[in-house]
C-alpha positions as CSV (number, residue, x, y, z in Angstrom):
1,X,-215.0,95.6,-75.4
2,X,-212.1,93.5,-75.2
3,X,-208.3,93.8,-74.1
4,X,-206.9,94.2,-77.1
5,X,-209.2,97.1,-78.0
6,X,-207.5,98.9,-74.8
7,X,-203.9,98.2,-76.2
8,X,-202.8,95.2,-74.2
9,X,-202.5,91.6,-75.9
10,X,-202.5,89.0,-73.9
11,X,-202.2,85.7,-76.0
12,X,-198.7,87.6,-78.2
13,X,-197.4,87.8,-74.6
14,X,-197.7,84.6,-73.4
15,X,-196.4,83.2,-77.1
16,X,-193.2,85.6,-76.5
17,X,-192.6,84.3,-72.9
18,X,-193.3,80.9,-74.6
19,X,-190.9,81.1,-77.1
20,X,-188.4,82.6,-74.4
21,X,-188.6,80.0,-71.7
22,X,-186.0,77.5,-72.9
23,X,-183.5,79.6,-72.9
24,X,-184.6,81.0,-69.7
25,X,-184.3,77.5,-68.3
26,X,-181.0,76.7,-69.6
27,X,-179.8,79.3,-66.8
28,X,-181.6,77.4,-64.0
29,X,-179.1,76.3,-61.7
30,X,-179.4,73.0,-58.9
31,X,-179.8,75.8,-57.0
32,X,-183.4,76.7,-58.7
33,X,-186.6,75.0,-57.0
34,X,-189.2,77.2,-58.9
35,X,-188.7,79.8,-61.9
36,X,-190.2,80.9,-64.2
37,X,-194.3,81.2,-64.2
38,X,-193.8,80.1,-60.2
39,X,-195.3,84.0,-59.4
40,X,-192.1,84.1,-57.1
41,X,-188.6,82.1,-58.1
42,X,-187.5,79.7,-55.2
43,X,-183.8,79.9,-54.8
44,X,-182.3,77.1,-52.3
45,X,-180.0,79.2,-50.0
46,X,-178.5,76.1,-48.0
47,X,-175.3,76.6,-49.8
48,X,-175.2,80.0,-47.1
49,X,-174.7,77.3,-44.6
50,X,-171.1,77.1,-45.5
51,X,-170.7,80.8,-45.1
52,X,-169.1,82.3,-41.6
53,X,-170.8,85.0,-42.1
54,X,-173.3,85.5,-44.8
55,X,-174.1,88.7,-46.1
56,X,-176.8,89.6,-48.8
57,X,-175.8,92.0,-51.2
58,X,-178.7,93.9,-53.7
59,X,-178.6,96.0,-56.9
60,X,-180.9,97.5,-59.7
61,X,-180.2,98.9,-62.9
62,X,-181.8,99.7,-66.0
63,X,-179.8,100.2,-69.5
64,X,-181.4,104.2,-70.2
65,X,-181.7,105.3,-73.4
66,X,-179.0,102.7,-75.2
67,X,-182.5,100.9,-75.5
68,X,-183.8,103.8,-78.1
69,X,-180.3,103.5,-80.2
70,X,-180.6,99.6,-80.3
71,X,-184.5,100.0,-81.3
72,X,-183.5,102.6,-84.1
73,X,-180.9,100.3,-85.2
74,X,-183.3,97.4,-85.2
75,X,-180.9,95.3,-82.6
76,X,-181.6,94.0,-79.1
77,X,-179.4,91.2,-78.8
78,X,-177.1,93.1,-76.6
79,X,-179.3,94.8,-74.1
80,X,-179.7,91.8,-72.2
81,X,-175.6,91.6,-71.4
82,X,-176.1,95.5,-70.9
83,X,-178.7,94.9,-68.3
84,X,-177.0,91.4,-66.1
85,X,-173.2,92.9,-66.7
86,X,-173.9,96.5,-65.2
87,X,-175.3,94.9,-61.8
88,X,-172.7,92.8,-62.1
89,X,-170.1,95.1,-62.0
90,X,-172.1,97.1,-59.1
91,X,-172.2,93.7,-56.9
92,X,-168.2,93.4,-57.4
93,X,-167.9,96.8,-55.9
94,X,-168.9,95.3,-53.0
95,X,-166.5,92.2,-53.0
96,X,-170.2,89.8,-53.6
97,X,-170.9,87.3,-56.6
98,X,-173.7,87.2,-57.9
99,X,-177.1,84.3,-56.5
100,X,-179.9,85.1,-58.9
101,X,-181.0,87.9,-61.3
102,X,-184.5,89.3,-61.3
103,X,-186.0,91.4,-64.7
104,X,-188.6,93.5,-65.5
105,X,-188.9,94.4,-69.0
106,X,-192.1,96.7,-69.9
107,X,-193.6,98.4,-73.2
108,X,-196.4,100.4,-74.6
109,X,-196.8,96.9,-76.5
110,X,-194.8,94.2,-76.3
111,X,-193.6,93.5,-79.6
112,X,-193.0,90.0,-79.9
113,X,-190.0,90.6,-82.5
114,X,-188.0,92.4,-79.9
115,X,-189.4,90.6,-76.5
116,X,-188.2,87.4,-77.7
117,X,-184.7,88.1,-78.7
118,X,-184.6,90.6,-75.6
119,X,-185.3,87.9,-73.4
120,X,-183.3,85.7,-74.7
121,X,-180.2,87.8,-74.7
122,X,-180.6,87.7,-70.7
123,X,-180.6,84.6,-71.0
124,X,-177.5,83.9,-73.0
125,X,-176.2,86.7,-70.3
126,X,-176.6,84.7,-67.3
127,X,-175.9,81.6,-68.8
128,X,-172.1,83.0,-69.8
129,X,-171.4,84.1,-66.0
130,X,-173.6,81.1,-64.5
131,X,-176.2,83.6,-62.8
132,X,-180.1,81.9,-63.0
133,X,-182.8,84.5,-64.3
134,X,-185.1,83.5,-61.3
135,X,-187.9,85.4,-62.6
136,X,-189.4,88.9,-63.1
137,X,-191.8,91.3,-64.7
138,X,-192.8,91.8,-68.6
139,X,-195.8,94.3,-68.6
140,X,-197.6,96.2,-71.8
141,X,-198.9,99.6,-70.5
142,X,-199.7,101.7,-73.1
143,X,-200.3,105.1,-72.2
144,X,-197.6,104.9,-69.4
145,X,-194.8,104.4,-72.3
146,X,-194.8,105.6,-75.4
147,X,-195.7,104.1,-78.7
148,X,-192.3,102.0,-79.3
149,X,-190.5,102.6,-76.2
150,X,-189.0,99.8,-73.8
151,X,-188.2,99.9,-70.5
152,X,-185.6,97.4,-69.5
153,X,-184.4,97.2,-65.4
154,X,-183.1,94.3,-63.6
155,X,-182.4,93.2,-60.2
156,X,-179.2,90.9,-59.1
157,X,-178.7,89.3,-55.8
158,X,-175.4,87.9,-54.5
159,X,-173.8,87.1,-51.2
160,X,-170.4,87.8,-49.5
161,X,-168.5,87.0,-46.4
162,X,-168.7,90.1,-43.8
163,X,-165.4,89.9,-42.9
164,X,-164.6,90.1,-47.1
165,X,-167.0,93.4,-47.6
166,X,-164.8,95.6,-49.6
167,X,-165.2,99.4,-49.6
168,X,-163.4,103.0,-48.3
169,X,-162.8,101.5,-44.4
170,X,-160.0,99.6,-46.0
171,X,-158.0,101.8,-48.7
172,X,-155.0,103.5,-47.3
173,X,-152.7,106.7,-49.0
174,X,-150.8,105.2,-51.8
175,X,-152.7,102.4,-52.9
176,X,-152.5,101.8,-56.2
177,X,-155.3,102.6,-58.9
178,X,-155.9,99.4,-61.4
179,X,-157.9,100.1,-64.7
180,X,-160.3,97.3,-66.2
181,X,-160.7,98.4,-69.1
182,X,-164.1,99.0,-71.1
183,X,-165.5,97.9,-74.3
184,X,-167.0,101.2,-74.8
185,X,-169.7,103.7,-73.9
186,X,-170.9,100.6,-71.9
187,X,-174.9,101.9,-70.9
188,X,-174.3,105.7,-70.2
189,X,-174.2,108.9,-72.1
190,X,-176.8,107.4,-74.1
191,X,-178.6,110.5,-74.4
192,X,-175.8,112.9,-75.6
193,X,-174.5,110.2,-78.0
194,X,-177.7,109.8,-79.4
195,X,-177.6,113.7,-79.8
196,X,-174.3,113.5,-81.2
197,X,-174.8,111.2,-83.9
198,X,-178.5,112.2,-85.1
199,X,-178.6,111.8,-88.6
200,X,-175.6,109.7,-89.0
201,X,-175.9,106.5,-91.1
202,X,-175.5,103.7,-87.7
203,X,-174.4,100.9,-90.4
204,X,-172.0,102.8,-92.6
205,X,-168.5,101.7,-91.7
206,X,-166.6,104.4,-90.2
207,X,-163.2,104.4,-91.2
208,X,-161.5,105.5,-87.9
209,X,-163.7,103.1,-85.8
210,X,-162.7,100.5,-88.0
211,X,-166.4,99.2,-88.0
212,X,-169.9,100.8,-88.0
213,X,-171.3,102.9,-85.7
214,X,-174.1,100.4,-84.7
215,X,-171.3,98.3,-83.8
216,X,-169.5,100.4,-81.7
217,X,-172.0,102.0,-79.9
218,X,-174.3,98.7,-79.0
219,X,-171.4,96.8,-78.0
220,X,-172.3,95.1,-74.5
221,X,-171.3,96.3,-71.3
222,X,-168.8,94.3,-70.0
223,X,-169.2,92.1,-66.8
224,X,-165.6,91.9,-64.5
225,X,-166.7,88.7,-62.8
226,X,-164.0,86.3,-64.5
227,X,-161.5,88.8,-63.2
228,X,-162.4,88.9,-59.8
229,X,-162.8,85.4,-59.4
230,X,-159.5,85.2,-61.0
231,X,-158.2,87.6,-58.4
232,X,-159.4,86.0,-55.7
233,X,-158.8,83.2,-56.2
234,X,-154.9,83.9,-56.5
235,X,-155.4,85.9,-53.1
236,X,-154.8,89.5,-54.5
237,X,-155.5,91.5,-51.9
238,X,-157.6,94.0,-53.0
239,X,-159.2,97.2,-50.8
240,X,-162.0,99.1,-53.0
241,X,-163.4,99.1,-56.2
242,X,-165.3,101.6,-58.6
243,X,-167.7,100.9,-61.4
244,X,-167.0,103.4,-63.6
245,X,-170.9,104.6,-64.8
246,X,-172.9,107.8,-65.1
247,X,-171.0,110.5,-64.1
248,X,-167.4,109.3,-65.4
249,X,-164.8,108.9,-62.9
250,X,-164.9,111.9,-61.0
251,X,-168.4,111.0,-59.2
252,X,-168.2,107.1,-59.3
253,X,-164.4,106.9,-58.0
254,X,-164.5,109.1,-54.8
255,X,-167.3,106.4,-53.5
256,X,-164.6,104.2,-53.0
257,X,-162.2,106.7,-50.8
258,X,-162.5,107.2,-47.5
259,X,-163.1,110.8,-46.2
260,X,-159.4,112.4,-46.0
261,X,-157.9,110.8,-49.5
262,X,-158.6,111.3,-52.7
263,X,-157.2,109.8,-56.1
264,X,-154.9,111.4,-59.0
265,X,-155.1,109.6,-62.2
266,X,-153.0,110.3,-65.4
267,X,-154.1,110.5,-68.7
268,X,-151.9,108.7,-71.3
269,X,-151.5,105.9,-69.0
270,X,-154.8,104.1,-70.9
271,X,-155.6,104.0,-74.2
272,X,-159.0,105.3,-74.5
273,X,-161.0,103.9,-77.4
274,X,-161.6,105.5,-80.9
275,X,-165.4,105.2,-80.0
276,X,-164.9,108.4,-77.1
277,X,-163.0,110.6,-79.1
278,X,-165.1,110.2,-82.2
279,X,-167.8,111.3,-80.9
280,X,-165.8,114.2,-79.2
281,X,-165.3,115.3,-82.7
282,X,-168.8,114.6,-83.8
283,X,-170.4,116.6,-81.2
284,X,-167.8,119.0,-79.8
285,X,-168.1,118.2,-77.0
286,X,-165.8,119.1,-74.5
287,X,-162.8,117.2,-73.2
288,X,-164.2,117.9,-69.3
289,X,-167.6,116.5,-70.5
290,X,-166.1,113.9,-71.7
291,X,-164.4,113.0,-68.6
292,X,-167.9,114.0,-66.4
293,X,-169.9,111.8,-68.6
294,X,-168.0,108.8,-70.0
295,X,-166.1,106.4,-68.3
296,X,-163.2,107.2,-71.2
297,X,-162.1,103.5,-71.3
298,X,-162.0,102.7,-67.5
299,X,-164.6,99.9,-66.8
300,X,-163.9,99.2,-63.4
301,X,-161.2,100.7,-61.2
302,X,-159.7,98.5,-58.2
303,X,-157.8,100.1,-55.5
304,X,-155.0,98.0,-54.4
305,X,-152.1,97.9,-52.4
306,X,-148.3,98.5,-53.9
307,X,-146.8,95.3,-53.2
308,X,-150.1,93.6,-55.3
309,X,-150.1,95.8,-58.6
310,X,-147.8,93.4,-60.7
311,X,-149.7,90.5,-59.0
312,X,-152.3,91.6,-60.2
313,X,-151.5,93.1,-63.6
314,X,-149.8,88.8,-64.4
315,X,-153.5,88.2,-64.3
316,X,-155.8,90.5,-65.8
317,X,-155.8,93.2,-68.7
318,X,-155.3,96.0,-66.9
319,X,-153.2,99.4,-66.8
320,X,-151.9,101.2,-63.4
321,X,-153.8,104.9,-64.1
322,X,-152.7,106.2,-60.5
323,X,-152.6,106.7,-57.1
324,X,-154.9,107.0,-53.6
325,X,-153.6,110.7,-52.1
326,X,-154.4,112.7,-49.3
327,X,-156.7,115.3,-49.9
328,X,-160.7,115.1,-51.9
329,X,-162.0,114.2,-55.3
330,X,-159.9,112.9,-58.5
331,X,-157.6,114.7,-60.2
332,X,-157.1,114.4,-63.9
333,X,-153.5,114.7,-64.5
């Protein structure tokens, strides 16, 4: 017997990862030693030397079921920004930038047509916010996935000062609630959209969208990076943040509040994009599931003082949604 005959091919592998590796190179940083094929990246940490106070800072993420949409619609080039910009977003929330980003991308068989571009869409990904792909995982099991399904995770490492850790210690009553806003569904709800629009044509153009519903649901997850850079570099104070994922605002907010506050927000004070309330329509689905299971235009959510809002607002696209208050939970206003 041979490989093949037990579902794995090992030559269409190393042609994808062949194919792939320029592009995975071009992310490679001074700060690379060894990358890819090295069985472990070598990332030169003496730039921590400059650090008081150097913290390491961890996250992993997967893109769920938007991979079966982009499959079905015959389009991967996004899921790589879906995959780097959600960890992104999740290092942010703890005041880090991002070091180096890890992958593991796995199939049933690994489909050179989609590996390639897959791959390579990381790599345009971490090219665009200067993060090397250090290295990971791309593994054919069949029997453990089903025929044509993809698993896509990631892992991102960054680093931040210990004295610049943001997080609930340091909001305070009255701080001000700063909307990023999102291009999107982002990578959640996957599931129920894909429920929602079952047997709709993905490439007809939908008048109210103003573009096709492959388009508007397989538009990237957007990374906040620029912005906080931007931020902090203009020394906007800023106490908290929330990546608004799974679970909408109500579960991702109150894990930047302290115990003792909470955090009213009011609708009308974003515009939420066509995408959300089409599909509201399509499904009918409930305005409180909407809320519970998309982020409803807010992509990230910074809790800042008062006296920074307008700072703040003269440097990023952003909309003031509402307000830290005593008491638990959000309220939806």
């Amino acid at each position: 017997m041979r490989y093949e005959e037990a579902g794995v091919h090992i030559e269409a592998k190393a042609e994808a990862l062949k194919r792939a590796k320029a592009a995975i190179a071009a992310t490679y940083t001074e700060a690379v030693l060894r990358g890819l094929g090295a069985f472990g990246g070598l990332f030169d940490a003496r730039a921590l030397k400059g650090m008081e106070h150097p913290v390491l800072v961890a996250t992993t993420d997967g893109v769920g079921t938007k991979t079966l949409l982009a499959l079905e619609a015959g389009d991967v080039s996004g899921l790589g920004f879906d995959l780097l910009n959600h960890s992104v977003n999740d290092l942010l929330c703890q005041g880090a930038t991002p070091l180096f980003f890890l992958d593991y991308l796995a199939a049933s068989r690994l489909d050179e047509s989609v590996l390639v571009p897959l791959l390579t869409s990381l790599a345009e990904a971490c090219r665009a916010l200067s993060i090397p792909l250090l290295g990971g995982e791309t593994a054919e099991m069949p029997g453990v996935y089903r025929e044509g399904a993809w698993d896509v995770a990631g892992t991102l490492v960054g680093v931040v000062e210990r004295s610049e850790i943001l997080g609930p210690e340091r909001v305070r009553e009255g701080d001000v609630l700063l909307a990023l806003p999102s291009s999107g569904p982002h990578t959640n709800g996957y599931s129920l959209i894909r429920k929602a629009v079952a047997g709709q044509d993905l490439f007809a153009p939908v008048p109210e969208l103003g573009e096709s519903l492959k388009e508007a649901l397989l538009r990237p997850h957007r990374a906040y990076l620029k912005e906080f850079l931007r931020l902090k570099e203009a020394g906007v104070k800023v106490h908290a943040i929330a990546h608004i994922t799974g679970g909408g605002v109500a579960e991702n907010l109150p894990r930047a509040l302290p115990e003792g506050l909470g955090a009213e927000i009011h609708k009308g004070s974003w515009p939420i994009p066509p995408i959300f309330l089409y599909l509201q329509r399509l499904g009918n689905i409930p305005e409180e599931e909407m809320y519970r299971v998309f982020n409803m235009g807010l992509g990230l959510i910074l809790i800042l003082p008062e006296a920074e809002a307008e700072k703040a607002l003269a440097l990023v696209e952003g909309y003031r949604v509402g307000r830290v208050v005593p008491g638990s939970g959000v309220h939806l206003l």
